[in-house]
C-alpha positions as CSV (number, residue, x, y, z in Angstrom):
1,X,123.4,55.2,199.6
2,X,126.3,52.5,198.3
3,X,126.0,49.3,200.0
4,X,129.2,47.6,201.4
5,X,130.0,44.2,200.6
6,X,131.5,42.1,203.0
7,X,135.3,42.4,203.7
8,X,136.3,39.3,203.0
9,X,135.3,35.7,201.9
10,X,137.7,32.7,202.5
11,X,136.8,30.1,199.8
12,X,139.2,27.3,201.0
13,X,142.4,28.8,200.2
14,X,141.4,31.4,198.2
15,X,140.3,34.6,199.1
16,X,138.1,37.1,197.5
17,X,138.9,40.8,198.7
18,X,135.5,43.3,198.3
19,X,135.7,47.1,198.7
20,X,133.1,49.5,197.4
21,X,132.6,46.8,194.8
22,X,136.0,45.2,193.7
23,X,136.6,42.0,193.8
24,X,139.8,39.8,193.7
25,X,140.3,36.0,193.8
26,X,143.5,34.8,194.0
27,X,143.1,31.1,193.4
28,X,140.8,28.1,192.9
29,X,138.9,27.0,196.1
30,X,140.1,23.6,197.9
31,X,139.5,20.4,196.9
32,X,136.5,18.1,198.4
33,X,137.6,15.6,201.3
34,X,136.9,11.9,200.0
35,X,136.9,10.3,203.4
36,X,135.3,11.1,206.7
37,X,137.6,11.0,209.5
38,X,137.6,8.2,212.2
39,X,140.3,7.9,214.2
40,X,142.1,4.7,214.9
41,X,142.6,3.8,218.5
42,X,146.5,4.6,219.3
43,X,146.9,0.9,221.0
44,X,145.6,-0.4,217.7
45,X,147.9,1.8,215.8
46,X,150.9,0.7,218.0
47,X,149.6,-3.3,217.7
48,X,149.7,-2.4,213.5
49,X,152.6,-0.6,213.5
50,X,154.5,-3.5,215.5
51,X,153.4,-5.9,213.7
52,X,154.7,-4.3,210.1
53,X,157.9,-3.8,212.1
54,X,158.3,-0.2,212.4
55,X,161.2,1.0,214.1
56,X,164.3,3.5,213.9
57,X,165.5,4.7,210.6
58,X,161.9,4.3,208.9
59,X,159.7,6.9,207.6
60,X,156.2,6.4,207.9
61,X,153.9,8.9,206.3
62,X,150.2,8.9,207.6
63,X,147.5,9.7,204.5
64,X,144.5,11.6,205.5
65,X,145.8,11.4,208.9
66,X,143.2,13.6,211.1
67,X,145.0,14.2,214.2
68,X,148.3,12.5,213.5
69,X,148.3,9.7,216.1
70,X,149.7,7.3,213.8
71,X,152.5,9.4,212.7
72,X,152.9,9.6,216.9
73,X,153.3,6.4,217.5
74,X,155.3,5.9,214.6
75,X,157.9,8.5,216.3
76,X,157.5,6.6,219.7
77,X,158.5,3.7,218.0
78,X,161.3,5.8,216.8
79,X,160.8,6.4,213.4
80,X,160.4,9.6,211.7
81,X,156.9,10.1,210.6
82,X,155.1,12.8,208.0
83,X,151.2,13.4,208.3
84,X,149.5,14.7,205.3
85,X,145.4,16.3,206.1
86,X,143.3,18.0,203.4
87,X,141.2,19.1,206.4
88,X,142.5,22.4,207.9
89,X,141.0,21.8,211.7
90,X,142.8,18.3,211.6
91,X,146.1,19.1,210.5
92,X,145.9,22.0,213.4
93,X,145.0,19.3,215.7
94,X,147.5,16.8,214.3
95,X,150.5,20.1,215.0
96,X,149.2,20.5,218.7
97,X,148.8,16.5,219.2
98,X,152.4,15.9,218.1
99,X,153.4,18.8,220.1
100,X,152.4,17.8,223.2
101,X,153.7,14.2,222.5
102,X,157.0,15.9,222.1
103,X,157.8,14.7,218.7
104,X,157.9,17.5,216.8
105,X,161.6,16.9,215.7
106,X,160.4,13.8,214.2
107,X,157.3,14.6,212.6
108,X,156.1,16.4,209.9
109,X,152.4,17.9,209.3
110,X,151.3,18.6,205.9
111,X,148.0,20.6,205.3
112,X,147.3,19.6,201.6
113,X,145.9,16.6,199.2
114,X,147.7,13.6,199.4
115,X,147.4,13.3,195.7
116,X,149.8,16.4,195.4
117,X,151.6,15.7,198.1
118,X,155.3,14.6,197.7
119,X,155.9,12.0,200.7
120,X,158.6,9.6,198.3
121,X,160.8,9.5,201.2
122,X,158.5,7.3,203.3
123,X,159.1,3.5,203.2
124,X,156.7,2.8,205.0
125,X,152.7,4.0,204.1
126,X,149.7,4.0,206.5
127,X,146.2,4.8,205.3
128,X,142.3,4.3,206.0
129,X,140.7,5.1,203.2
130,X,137.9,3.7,201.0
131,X,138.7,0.9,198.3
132,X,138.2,3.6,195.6
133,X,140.9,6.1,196.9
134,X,143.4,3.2,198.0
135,X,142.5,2.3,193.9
136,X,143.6,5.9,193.2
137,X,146.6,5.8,195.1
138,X,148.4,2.6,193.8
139,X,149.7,4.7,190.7
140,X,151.1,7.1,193.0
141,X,152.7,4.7,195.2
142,X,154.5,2.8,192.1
143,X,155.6,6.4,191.2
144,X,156.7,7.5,194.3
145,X,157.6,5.4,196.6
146,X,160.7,2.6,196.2
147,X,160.3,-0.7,195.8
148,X,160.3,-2.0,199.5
149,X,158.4,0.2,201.1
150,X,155.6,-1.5,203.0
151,X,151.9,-0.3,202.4
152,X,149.5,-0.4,205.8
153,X,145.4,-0.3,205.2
154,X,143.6,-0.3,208.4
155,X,140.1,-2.0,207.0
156,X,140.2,-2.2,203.2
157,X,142.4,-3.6,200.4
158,X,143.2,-2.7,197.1
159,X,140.4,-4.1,194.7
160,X,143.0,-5.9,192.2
161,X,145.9,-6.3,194.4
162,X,144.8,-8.8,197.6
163,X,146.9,-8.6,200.5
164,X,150.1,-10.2,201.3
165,X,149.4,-10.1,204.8
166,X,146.6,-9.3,207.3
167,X,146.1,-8.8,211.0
168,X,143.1,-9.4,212.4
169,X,142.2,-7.6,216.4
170,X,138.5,-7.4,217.8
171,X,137.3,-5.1,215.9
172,X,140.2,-4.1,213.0
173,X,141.8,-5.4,210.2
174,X,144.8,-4.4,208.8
175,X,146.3,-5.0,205.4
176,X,149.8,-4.6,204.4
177,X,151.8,-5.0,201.1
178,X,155.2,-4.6,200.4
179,X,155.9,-2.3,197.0
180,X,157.8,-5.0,194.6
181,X,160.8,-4.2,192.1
182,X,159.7,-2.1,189.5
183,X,160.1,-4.5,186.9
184,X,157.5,-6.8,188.4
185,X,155.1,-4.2,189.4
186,X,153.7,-3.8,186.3
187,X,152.8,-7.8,186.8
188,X,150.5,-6.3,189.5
189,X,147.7,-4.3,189.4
């Protein structure tokens, strides 16, 4: 007798398809998260956001932003805000979080890599990440992003590009940078 394989295998976003011993794959499988998820506290997220000066008329994109409470308070503060999560469980929690905040007009939830992930209309960044990935990023901000915009790190800073400004709290840090003229950013690291 002909064994069956299984039905079907989901390899991140691809999908192999078996029956009586066909396979197809229809792309590559997803790319590894770099950075474990912890959440920042949303009074902490409003304290940071305040303090950068977030308000109406700003775009604030959240990278690697679990369950979107950044991007939240962003749109409380009443900007427009775009979350982008490699993880499929947390972007599906960040959709039902700013759904039941009521500010799905005003914010956007990516499921993808924030390294292929187009968010040039933000001017204003927020991100907890490890040194090494902010490292990665700066390229992509100086391509992307206009001069301006105003970069948010909860905990670490760029290795070759110190801080312009920081906020300490009990227990957080945060680090922000402003994205200079294009001209001079190539002074910068």
């Amino acid at each position: 007798m002909r064994s069956l394989r299984r039905p079907t295998v989901a390899l991140g976003r691809a999908v192999a398809i078996s029956a009586l011993g066909i396979s197809l794959v229809a792309c590559a499988p997803r790319r590894q998260v770099d950075v474990g998820w912890a959440p920042t506290p949303t009074a902490i997220a409003a304290q940071g956001l305040e303090w950068l000066g977030v308000h109406k008329g700003d775009v604030v994109a959240e990278l690697g932003c679990g369950d979107g409470r950044v991007a939240v308070v962003a749109a409380q503060l009443g900007a427009d805000g775009l979350c982008v999560e490699l993880d499929p469980l947390l972007a599906a929690k960040a959709r039902a979080a700013v759904a039941q905040a009521g500010v799905a007009d005003h914010v956007r939830v990516i499921e993808g890599d924030i390294f292929q992930t187009d968010f040039s209309r933000a001017n204003v960044v927020f991100f907890f990440l490890l040194p090494s990935v902010n490292d990665r990023l700066l390229p992509l901000f100086r391509r992307q992003l206009k001069p301006g915009t105003r970069l948010l790190s909860r905990e670490f800073q760029f290795r070759e590009w110190p801080a312009e400004q920081t906020l300490s709290l009990p227990g957080f840090t945060f680090y922000a940078w402003t994205l200079p003229p294009r001209a001079v950013a190539a002074d910068h690291p």
